[in-house]
LOMAR-73731 format. One line per field, with one value per atom (N, C-alpha, C, O): atom name; residue number from 1; x, y, z; chain. Coordinates in steps of 0.2 Angstrom, whole numbers, plus 2048, in hexadecimal, padded with zeros to 3 digits. Example, Ala and Ser with C-alpha at 12.3 -4.5 7.8 and 13.67 -1.06 7.14 Angstrom:
% LOMAR-73731
atom: (N  CA  C  O  N  CA  C  O);
seq: (1  1  1  1  2  2  2  2);
east: (842  83E  842  847  840  844  840  843);
north: (7E4  7EA  7F0  7EF  7F5  7FB  800  806);
up: (827  827  827  82A  823  824  827  828);
mol: (A  A  A  A  A  A  A  A);
END
This chain:
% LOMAR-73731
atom: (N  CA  C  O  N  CA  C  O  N  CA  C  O  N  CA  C  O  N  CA  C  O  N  CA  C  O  N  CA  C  O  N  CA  C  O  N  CA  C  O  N  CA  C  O  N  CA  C  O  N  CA  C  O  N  CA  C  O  N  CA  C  O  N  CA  C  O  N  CA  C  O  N  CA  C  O  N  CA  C  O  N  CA  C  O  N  CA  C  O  N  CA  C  O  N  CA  C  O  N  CA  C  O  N  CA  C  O  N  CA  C  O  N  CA  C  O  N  CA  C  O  N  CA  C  O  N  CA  C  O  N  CA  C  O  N  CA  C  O  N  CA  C  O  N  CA  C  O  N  CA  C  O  N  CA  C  O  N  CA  C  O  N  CA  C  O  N  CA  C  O  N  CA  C  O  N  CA  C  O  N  CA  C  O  N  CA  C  O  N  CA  C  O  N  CA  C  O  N  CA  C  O  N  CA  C  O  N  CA  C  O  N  CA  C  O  N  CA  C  O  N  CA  C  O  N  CA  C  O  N  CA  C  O  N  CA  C  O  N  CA  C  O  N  CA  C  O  N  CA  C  O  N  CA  C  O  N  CA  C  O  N  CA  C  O  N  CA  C  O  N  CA  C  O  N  CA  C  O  N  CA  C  O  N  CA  C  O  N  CA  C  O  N  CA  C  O);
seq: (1  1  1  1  2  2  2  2  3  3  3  3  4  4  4  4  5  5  5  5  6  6  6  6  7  7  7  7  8  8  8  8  9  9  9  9  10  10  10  10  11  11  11  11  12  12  12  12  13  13  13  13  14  14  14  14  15  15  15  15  16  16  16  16  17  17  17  17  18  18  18  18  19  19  19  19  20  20  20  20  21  21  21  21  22  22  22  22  23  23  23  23  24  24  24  24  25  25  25  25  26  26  26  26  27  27  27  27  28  28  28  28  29  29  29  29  30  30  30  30  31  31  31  31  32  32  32  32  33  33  33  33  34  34  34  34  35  35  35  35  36  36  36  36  37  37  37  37  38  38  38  38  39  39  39  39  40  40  40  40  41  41  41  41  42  42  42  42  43  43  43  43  44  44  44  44  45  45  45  45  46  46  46  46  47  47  47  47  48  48  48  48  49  49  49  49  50  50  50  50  51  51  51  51  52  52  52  52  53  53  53  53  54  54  54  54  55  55  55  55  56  56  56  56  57  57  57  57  58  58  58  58  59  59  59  59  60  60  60  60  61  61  61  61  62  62  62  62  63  63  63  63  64  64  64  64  65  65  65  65  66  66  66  66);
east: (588  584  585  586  583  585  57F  57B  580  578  574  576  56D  56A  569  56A  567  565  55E  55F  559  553  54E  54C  54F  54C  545  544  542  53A  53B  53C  539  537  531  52C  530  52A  525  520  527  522  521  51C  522  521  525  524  52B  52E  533  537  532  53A  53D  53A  546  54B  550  551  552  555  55D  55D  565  567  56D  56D  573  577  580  583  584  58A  58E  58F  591  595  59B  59B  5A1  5A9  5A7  5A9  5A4  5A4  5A5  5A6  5A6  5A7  59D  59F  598  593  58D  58E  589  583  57E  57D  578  572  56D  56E  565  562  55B  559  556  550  54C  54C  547  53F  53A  53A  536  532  52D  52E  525  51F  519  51A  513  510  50D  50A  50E  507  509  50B  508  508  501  4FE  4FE  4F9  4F3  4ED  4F5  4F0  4EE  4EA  4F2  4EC  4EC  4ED  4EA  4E8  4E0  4DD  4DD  4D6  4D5  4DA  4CF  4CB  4D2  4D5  4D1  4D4  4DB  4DD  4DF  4E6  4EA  4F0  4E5  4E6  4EB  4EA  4F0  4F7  4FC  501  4FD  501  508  50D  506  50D  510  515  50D  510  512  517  50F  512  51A  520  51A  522  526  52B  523  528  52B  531  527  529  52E  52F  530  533  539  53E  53A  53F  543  549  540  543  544  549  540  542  544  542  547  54A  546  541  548  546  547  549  547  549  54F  550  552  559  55E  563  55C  560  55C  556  561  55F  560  563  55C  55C  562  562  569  56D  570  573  56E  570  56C  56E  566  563  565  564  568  569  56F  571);
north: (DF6  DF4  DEC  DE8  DEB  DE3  DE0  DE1  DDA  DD7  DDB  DDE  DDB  DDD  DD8  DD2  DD8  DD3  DD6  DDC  DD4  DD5  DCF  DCA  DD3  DCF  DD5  DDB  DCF  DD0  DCE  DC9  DD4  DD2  DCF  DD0  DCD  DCB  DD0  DCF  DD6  DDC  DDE  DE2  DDC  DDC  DE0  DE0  DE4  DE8  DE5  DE1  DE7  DE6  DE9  DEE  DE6  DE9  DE6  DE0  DEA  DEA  DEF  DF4  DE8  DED  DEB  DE5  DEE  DEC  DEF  DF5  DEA  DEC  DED  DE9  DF4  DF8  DF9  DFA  DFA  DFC  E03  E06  E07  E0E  E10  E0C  E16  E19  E1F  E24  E1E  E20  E1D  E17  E1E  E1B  E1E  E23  E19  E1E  E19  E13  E1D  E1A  E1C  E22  E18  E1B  E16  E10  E1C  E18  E1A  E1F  E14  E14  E0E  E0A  E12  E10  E11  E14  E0C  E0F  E10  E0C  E18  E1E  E23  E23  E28  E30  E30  E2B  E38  E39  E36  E39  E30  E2C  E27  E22  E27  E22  E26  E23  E2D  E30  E32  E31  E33  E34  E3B  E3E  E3D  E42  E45  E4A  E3E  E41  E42  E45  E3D  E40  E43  E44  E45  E48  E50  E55  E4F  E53  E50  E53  E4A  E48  E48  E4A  E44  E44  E49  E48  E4E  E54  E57  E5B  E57  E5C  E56  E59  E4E  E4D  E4D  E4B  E4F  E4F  E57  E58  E5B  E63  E62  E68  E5E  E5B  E5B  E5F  E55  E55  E56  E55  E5B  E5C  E64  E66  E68  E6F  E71  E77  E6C  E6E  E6E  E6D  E70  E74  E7A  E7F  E7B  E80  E81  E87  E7C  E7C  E77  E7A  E72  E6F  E73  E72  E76  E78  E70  E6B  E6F  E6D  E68  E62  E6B  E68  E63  E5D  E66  E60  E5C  E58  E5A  E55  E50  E4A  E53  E51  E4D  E4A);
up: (7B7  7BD  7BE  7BA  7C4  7C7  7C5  7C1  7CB  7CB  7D1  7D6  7D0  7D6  7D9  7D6  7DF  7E4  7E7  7EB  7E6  7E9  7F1  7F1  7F5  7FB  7FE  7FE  7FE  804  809  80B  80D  815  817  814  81B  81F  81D  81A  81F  820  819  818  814  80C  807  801  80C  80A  804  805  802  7FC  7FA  7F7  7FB  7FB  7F5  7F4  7F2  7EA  7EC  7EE  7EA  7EC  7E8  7E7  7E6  7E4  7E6  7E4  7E9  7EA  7E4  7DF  7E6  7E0  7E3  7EA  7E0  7E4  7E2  7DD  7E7  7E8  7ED  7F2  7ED  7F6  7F4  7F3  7F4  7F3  7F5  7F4  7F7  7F6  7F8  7FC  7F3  7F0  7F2  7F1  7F5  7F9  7F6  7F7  7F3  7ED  7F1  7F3  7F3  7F4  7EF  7EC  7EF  7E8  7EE  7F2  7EB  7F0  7E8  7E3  7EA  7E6  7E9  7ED  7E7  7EA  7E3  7DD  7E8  7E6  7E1  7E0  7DE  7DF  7D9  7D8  7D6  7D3  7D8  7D7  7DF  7E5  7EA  7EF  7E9  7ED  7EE  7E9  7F4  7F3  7F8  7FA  7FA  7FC  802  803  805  80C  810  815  807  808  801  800  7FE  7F8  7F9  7FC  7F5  7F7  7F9  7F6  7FE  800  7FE  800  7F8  7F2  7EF  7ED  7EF  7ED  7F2  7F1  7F8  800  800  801  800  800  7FB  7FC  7F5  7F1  7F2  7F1  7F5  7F6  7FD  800  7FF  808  803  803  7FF  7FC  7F7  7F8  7F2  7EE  7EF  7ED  7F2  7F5  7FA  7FC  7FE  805  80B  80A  812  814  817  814  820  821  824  827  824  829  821  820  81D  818  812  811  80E  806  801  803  7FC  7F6  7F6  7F9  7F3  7F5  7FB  7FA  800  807  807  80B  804  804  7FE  800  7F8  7F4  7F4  7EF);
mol: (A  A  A  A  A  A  A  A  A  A  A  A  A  A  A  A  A  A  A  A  A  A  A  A  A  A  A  A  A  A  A  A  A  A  A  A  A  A  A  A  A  A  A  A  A  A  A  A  A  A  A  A  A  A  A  A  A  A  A  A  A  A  A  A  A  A  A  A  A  A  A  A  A  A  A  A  A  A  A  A  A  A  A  A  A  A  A  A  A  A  A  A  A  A  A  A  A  A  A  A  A  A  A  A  A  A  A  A  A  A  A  A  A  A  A  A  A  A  A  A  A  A  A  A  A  A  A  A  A  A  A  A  A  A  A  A  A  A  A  A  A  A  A  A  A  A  A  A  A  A  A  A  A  A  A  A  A  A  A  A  A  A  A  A  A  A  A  A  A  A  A  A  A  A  A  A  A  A  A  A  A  A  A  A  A  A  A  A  A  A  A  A  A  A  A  A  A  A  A  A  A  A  A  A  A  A  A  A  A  A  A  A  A  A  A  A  A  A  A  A  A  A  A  A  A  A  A  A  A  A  A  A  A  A  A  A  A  A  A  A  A  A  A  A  A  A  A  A  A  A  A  A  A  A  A  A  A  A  A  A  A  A  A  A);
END
């Protein structure tokens, strides 16, 4: 692996990224949440998108997301 190069946006976003001689690229979101900061009223949330992503849906199987 290279060097990463890490930048923050105004909006607080940070972006972590690194050029590679490939013909490939791979794109990871990473948030803290999921369901140890969940409460009453969105409690589910992270389980309802992890089942978005990782089980398809009704037009793209598993694999074409993957």
């Amino acid at each position: 692996m290279g060097d990463l190069t890490r930048v923050k946006l105004d909006s607080g976003l940070t972006i972590l990224f690194e050029k590679r001689n490939l013909l490939v690229v791979s794109v990871v979101l990473a948030t803290k949440g999921g369901a140890a900061f969940e409460n009453e009223k969105n409690k589910g949330l992270a389980h309802f998108f992890e089942h978005m992503v990782f089980k398809g849906s009704k037009t793209r199987g598993q694999k074409e997301i993957s």
